[in-house]
C-alpha atoms as a printed R data frame, in Angstrom:
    type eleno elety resid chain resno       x       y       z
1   ATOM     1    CA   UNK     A     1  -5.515  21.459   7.638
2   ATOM     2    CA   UNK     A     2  -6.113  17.980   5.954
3   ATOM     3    CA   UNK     A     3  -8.214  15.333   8.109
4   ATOM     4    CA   UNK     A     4  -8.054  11.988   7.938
5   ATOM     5    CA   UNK     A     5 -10.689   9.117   8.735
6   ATOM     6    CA   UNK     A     6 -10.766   5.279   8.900
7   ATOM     7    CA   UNK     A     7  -9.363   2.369  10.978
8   ATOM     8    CA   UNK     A     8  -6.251   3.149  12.621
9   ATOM     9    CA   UNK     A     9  -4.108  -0.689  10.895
10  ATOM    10    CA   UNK     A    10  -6.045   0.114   7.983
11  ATOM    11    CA   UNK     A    11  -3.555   0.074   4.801
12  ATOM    12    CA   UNK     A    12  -4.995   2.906   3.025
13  ATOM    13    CA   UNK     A    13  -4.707   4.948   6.510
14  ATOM    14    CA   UNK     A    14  -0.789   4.154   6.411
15  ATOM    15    CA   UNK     A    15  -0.575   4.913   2.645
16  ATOM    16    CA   UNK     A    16  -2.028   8.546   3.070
17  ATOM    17    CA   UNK     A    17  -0.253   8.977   6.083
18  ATOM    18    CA   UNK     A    18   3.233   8.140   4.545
19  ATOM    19    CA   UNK     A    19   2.422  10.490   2.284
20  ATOM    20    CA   UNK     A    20   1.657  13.071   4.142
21  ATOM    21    CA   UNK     A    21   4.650  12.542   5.775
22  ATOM    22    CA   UNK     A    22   6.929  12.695   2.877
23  ATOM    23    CA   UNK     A    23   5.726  15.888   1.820
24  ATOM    24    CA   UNK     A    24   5.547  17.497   4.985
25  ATOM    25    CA   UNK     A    25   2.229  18.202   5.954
26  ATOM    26    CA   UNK     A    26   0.422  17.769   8.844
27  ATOM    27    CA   UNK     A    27  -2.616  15.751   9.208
28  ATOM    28    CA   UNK     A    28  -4.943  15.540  11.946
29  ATOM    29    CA   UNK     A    29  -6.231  12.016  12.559
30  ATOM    30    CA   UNK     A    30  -9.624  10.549  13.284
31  ATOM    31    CA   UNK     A    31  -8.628   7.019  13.630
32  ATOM    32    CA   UNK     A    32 -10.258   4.117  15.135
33  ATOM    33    CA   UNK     A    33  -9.650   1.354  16.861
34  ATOM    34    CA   UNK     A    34 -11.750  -0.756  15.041
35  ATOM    35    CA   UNK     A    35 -10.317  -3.883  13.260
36  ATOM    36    CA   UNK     A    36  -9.635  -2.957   9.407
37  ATOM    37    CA   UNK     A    37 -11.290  -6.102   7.433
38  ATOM    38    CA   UNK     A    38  -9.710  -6.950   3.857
39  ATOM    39    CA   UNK     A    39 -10.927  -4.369   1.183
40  ATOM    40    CA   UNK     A    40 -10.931  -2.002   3.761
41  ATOM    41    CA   UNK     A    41 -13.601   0.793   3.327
42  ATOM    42    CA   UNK     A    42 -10.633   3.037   2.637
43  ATOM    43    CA   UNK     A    43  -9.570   6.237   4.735
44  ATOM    44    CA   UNK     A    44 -11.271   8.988   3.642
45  ATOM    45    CA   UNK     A    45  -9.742  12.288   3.537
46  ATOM    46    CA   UNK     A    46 -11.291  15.912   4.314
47  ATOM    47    CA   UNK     A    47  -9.362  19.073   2.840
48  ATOM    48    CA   UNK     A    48 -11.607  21.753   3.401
49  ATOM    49    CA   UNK     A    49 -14.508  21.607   1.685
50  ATOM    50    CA   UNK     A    50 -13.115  18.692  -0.736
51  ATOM    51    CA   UNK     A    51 -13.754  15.026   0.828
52  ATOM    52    CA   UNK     A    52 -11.891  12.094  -1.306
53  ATOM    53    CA   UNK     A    53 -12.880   8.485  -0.328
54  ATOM    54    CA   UNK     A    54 -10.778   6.664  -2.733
55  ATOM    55    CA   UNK     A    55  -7.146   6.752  -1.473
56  ATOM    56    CA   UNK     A    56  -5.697   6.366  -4.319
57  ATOM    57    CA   UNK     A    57  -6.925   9.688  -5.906
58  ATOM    58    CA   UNK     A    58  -6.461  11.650  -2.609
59  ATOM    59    CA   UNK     A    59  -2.886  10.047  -2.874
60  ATOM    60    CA   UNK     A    60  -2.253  11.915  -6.630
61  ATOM    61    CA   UNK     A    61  -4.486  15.191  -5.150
62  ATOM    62    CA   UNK     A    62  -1.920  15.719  -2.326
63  ATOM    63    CA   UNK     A    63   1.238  15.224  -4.796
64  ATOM    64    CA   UNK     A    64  -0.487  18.044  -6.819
65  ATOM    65    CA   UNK     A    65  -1.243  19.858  -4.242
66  ATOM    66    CA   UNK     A    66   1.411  20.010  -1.561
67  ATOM    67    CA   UNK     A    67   4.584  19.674  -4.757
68  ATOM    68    CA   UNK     A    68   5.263  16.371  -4.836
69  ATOM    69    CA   UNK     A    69   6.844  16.878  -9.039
70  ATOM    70    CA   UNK     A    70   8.786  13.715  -8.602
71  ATOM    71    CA   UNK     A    71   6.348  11.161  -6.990
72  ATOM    72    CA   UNK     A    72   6.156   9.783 -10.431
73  ATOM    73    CA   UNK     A    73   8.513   9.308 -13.256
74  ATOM    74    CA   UNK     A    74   9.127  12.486 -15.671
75  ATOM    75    CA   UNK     A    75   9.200   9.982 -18.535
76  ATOM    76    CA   UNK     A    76   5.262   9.548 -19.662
77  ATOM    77    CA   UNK     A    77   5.577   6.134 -20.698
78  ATOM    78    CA   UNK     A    78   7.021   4.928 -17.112
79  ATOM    79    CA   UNK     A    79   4.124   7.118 -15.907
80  ATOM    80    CA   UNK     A    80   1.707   4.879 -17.062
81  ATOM    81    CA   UNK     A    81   2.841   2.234 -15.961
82  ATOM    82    CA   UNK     A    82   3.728   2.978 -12.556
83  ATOM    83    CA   UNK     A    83  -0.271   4.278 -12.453
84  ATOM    84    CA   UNK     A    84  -1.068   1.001 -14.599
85  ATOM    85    CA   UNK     A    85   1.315  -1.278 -12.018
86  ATOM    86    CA   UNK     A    86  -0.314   0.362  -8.633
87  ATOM    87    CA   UNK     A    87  -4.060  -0.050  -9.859
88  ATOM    88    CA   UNK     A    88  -2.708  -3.993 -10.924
89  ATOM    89    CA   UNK     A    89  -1.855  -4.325  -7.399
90  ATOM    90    CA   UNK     A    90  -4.956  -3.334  -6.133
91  ATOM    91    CA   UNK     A    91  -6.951  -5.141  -8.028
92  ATOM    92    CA   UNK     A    92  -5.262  -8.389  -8.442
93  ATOM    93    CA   UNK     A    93  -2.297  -9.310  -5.780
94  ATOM    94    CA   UNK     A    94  -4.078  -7.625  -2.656
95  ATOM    95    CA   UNK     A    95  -7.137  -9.562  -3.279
96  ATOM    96    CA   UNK     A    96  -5.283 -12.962  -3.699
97  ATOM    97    CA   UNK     A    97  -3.594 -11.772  -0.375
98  ATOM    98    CA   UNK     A    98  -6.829 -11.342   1.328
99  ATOM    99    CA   UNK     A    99  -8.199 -14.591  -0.160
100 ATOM   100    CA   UNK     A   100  -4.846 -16.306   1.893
101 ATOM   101    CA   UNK     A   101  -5.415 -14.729   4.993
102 ATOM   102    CA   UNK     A   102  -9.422 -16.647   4.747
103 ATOM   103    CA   UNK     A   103  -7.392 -19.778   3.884
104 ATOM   104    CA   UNK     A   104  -7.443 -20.017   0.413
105 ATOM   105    CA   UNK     A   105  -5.194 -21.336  -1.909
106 ATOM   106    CA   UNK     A   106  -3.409 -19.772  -4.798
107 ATOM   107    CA   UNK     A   107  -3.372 -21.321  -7.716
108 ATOM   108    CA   UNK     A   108  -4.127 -21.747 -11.215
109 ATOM   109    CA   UNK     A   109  -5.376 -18.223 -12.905
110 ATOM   110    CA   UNK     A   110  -4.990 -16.521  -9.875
111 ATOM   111    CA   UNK     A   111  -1.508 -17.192  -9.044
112 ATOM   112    CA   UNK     A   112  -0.732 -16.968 -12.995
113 ATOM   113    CA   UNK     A   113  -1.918 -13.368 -12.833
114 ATOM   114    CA   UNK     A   114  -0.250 -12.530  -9.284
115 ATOM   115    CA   UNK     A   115   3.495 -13.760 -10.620
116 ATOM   116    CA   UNK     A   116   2.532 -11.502 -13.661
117 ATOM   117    CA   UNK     A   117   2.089  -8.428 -12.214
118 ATOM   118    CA   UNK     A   118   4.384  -8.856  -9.903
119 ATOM   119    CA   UNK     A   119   7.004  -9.642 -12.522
120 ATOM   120    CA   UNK     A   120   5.709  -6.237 -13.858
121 ATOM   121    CA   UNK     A   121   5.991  -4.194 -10.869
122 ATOM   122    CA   UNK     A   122   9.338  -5.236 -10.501
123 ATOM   123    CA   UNK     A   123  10.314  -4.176 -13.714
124 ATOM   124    CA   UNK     A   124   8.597  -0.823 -13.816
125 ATOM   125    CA   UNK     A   125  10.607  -0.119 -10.293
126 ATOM   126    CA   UNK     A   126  13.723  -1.154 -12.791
127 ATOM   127    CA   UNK     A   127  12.552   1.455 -14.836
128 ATOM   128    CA   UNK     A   128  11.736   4.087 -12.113
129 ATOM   129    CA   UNK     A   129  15.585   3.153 -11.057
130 ATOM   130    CA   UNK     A   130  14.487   1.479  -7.803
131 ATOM   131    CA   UNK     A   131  13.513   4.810  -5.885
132 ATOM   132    CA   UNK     A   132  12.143   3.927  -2.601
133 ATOM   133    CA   UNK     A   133  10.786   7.085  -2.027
134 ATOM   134    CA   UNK     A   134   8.360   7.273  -5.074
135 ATOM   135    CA   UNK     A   135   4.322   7.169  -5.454
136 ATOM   136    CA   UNK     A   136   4.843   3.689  -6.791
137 ATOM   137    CA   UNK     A   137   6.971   2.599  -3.731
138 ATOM   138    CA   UNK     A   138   4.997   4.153  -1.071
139 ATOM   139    CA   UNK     A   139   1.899   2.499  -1.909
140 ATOM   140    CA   UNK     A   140   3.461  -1.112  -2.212
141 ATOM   141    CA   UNK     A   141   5.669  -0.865   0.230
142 ATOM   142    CA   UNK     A   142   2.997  -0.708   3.598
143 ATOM   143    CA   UNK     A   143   1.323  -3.731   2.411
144 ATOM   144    CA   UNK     A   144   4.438  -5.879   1.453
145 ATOM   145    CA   UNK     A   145   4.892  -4.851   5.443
146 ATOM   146    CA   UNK     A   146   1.816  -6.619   6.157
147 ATOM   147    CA   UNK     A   147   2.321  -9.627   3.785
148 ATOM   148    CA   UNK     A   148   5.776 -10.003   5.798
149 ATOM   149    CA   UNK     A   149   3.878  -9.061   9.483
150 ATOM   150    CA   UNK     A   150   0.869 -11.845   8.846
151 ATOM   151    CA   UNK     A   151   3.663 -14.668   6.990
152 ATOM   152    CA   UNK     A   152   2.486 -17.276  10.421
153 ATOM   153    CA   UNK     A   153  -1.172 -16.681   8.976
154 ATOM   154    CA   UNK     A   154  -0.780 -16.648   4.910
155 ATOM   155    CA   UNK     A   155   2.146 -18.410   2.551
156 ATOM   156    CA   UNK     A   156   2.112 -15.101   0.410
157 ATOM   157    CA   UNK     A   157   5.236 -13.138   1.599
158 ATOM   158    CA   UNK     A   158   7.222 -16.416   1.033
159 ATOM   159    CA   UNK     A   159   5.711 -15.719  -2.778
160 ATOM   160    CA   UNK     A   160   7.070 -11.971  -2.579
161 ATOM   161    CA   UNK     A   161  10.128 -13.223  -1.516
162 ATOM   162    CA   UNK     A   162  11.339 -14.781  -4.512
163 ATOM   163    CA   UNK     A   163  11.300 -11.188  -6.262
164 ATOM   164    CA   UNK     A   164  14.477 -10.698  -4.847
165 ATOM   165    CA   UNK     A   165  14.557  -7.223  -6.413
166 ATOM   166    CA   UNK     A   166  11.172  -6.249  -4.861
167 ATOM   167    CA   UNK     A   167  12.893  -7.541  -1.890
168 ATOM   168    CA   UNK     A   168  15.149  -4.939  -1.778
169 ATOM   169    CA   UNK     A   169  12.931  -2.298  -3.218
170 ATOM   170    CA   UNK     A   170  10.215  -2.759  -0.304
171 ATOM   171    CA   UNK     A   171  13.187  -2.784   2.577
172 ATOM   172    CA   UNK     A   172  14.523   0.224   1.204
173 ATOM   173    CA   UNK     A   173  11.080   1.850   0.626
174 ATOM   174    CA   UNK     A   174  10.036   0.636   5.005
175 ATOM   175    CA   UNK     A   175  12.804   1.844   6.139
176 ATOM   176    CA   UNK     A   176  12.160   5.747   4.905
177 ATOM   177    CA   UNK     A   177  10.732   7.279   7.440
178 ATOM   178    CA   UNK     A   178   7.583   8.917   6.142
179 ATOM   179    CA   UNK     A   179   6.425   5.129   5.772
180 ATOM   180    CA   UNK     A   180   8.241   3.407   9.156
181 ATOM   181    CA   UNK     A   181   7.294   5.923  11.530
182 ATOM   182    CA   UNK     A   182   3.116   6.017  10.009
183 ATOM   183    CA   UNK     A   183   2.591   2.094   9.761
184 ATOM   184    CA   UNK     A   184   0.255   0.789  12.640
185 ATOM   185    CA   UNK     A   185   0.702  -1.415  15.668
186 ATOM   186    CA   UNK     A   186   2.039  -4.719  13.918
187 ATOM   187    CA   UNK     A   187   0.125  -6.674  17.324
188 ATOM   188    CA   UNK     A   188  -3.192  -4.794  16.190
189 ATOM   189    CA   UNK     A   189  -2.950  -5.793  12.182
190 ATOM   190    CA   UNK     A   190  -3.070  -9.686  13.783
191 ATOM   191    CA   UNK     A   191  -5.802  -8.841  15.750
192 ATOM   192    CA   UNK     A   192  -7.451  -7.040  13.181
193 ATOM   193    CA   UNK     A   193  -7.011 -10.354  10.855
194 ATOM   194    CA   UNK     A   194  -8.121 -12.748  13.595
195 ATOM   195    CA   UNK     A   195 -11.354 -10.466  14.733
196 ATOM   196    CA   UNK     A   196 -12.451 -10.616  10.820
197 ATOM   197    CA   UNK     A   197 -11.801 -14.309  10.530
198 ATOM   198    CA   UNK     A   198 -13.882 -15.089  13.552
199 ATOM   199    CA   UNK     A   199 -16.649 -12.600  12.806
């Protein structure tokens, strides 16, 4: 059986574990209660022998492994891009989320390439027909959560919230339960964001 390591409000912890969850497998946990810091070291999973500390590949190794033929599109070109649109998200709107929760502003280039890709994320879950239960939404979804959860400590959600259709998208995708009943205690994320502020 799968085994699965890092901070217990950690987002890539919830990711895996909403996966695991929608494809039915159980996972034994080795979490932590220590506070998950922004570009969080990642969960790392063990499956046997195999040990995968980048979530996002252990996230395409257990749809390949457990079944999971429609976590993405079956049309290649949407493919890409729903692979192109979660590795944008990464790498550009989670780190201008971080840099609000430290108190800094978004502007110029930054928010620029934020509105982008989240103008394109909205239209590649257009294309993917808005299914909240895909790879795509499961991996936004738990950290729109948080954007929403830490809204008294950053201005970003108020940002999300004028994609009205990623609005919709991310309710639909929270409320399925693989991702509601595997998100952390909302209490500890604040306490997790005020430890690494102080620290």
């Amino acid at each position: 059986m799968a085994e699965l390591f890092g901070p217990a409000t950690a987002l890539s912890v919830h990711r895996l574990r909403a996966v695991f969850a929608h494809v039915r497998q159980d996972l034994v946990l080795h979490l932590s209660e220590e506070p998950a810091v922004d570009h969080d070291p990642g969960a790392r999973l063990h499956d046997g022998k195999l040990k995968l500390c980048d979530a996002r590949v252990a996230m395409e190794y257990v749809a390949e492994r457990h079944g999971w033929q429609d976590a993405f599109s079956d049309r290649i070109d949407v493919r890409a891009r729903e692979r192109a649109a979660i590795a944008a998200f990464d790498g550009i709107v989670l780190p201008a989320f971080h840099a609000s929760l430290r108190g800094e502003p978004m502007v110029g280039a930054t928010r620029k390439a934020v509105l982008t890709e989240l103008r394109e994320l909205a239209q590649v879950a257009h294309a993917t027909g808005y299914r909240p239960d895909s790879a795509l939404a499961l991996w936004t979804a738990p950290a729109a959560q948080r954007m929403r959860w830490l809204r008294d400590v950053s201005p970003f959600a108020t940002l999300m919230g004028e994609w009205l259709e990623l609005g919709s998208w991310f309710d639909a995708a929270l409320a399925q339960p693989s991702v509601s009943r595997t998100a952390p205690n909302r209490a500890a994320v604040h306490v997790g964001v005020a430890t690494s502020k102080s620290a």
